[in-house]
Structure formats: C-alpha cells, structure tokens
ROKENU-505292 format. One record per residue (C-alpha): residue number from 1; residue in one letter; x, y, z. Coordinates in steps of 0.1 Angstrom, whole numbers, m for minus. Each point is the difference from the previous one (the first is absolute). Layout:
REM residues N
NODE  resi  resn     xx     yy     zz
NODE   NUM     a      X      Y      Z
...
REM end
This chain:
REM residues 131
NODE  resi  resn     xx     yy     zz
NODE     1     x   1721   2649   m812
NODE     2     x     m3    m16    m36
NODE     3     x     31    m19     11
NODE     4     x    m24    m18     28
NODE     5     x    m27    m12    m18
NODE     6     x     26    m15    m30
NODE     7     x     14    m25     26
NODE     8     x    m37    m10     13
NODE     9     x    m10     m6    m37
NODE    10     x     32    m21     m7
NODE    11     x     m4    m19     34
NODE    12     x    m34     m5      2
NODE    13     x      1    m23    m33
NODE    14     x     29    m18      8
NODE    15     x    m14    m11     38
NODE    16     x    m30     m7    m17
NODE    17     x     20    m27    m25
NODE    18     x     17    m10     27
NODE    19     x    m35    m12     21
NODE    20     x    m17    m16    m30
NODE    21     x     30    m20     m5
NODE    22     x      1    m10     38
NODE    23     x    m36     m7      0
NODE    24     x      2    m18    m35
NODE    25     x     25    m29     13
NODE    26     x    m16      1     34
NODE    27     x      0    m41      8
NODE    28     x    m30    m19     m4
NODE    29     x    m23    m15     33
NODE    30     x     11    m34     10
NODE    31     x    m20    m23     16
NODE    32     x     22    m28      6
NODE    33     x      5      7     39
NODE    34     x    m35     16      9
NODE    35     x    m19    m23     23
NODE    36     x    m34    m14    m11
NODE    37     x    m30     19      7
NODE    38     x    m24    m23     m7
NODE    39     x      3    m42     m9
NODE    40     x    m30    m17    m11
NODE    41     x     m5    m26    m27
NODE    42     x     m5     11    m38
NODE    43     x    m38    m13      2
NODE    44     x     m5     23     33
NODE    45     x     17     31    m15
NODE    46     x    m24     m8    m37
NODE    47     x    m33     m7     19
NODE    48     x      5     38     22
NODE    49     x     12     17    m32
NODE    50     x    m30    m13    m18
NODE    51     x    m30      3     22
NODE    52     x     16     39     16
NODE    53     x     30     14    m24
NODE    54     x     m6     34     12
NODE    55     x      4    m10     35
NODE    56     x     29    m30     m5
NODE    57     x     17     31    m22
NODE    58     x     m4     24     36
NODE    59     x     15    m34     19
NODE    60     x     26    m15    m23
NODE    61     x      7     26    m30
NODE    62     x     41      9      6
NODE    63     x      8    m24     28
NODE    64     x     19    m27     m1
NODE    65     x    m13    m37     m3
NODE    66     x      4    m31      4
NODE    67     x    m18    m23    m19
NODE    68     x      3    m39      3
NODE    69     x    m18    m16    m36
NODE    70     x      4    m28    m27
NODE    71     x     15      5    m32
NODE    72     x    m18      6    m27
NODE    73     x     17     12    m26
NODE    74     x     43     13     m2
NODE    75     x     13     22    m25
NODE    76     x     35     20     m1
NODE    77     x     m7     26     27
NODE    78     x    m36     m8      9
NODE    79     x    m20    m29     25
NODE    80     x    m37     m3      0
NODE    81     x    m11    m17     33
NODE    82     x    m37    m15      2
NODE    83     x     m6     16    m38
NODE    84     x     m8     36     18
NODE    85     x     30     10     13
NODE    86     x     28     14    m20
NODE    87     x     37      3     15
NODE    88     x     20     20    m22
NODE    89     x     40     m1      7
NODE    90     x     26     26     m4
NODE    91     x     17     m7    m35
NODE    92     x     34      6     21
NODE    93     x     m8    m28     24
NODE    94     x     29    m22     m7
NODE    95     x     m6    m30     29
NODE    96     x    m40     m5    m18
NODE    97     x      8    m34    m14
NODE    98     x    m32    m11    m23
NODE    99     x     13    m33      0
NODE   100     x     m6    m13     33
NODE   101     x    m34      9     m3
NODE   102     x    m28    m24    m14
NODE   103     x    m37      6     m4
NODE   104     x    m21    m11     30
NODE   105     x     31      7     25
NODE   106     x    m13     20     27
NODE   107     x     24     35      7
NODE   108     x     m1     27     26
NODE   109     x      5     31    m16
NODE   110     x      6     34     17
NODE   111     x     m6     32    m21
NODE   112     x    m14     35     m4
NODE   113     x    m39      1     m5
NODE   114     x     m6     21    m31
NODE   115     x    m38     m7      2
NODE   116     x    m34    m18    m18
NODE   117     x     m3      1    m40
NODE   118     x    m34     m7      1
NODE   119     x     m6     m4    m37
NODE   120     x     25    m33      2
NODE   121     x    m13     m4     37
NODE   122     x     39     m6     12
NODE   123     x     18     17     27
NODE   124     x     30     12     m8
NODE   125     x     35     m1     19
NODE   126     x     34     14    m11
NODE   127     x     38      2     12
NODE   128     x     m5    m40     13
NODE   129     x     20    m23     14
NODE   130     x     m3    m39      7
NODE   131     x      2     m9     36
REM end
C-alpha cells in the first residue's frame, strides 16, 4: 500500500514540471493573418474613445483594427498616427523598415486594440503591422 502512494508523490511533481514547462514556451498570439474587425480613420477611432471609452472599450478593446492616419511621430518600434494613436511593433518584426517612412505620410495599420489611456488621451494598439 505505501509502495502506491510513493509512485503518486514522485509522479505527481514530475507531470506537474512537465505542464509548467509546456505552458511556459506556449507560442505567443499573432495577429498577422486575422482579418480586420473594424477600419476607421485614427480621428474616428480618437473622437469615440474620447467622448464614450467605456463603451468604444465594450466595441473595440481586443479586436483587431485597422486604422488609416498621418504620421506624426516614428521611433524604433513605435508610430503615432494623428498624435493620439500609438502603434507599437513587435521588436522581432524584421520587414518594419523605419526608413521608408516620413512624417506626414499617411499609413494603414492593422493591429490588436489594447484600449484608451485616458491620462495621455491616446488609444493604444499593439502587435501592428503596415498595410
């Protein structure tokens, strides 16, 4: 009987190991080849999150966007559109070339809606890509 319960206590930690590792390098959500739930223009997507965020958050908060906007400021892994929407990039993303974009251009971008900061008043958007 005591021979029983030794193997449950030695197997029970080892499956255990064994499921936090699997869960632990589980791959991450892309977004790449979801289709657009919503496309509206950065100034649309500002003016709902700004006069409603609690009901643009019901509407848009996880789905995935596409936002057509200018330029407004580019850094290494980051695109402002209309100063109130910021596209953050997956550090990864080896095909994001800064270069070919200028201030003023005007850019679809497709990403994962993340939600309003309303101290900053900016949406935000993550995991984007350029259209």
């Amino acid at each position: 009987m005591l021979s029983k319960y030794k193997y449950l206590i030695i197997s029970l930690p080892i499956i255990s190991l064994i499921l936090i590792f699997a869960l632990y390098n589980k791959p991450h959500k892309t977004y790449d080849d979801e289709i657009s739930a919503y496309s509206l223009s950065a100034e649309n997507l500002f003016v709902e999150y700004n006069n409603n965020y609690k009901e643009s958050n019901n509407k848009y908060l996880g789905s995935v966007l596409s936002i057509s906007g200018v330029v407004t400021k580019c850094t290494s892994n980051l695109i402002i559109l209309n100063n109130r929407i910021v596209c953050s990039f997956n550090e990864k993303d080896s095909s994001l070339s800064f270069n070919d974009i200028a201030l003023g251009d005007n850019l679809i971008i497709k990403g994962h809606c993340i939600g309003y900061d309303d101290l900053l008043e900016e949406v935000r958007i993550d995991h984007c890509i350029i259209m």
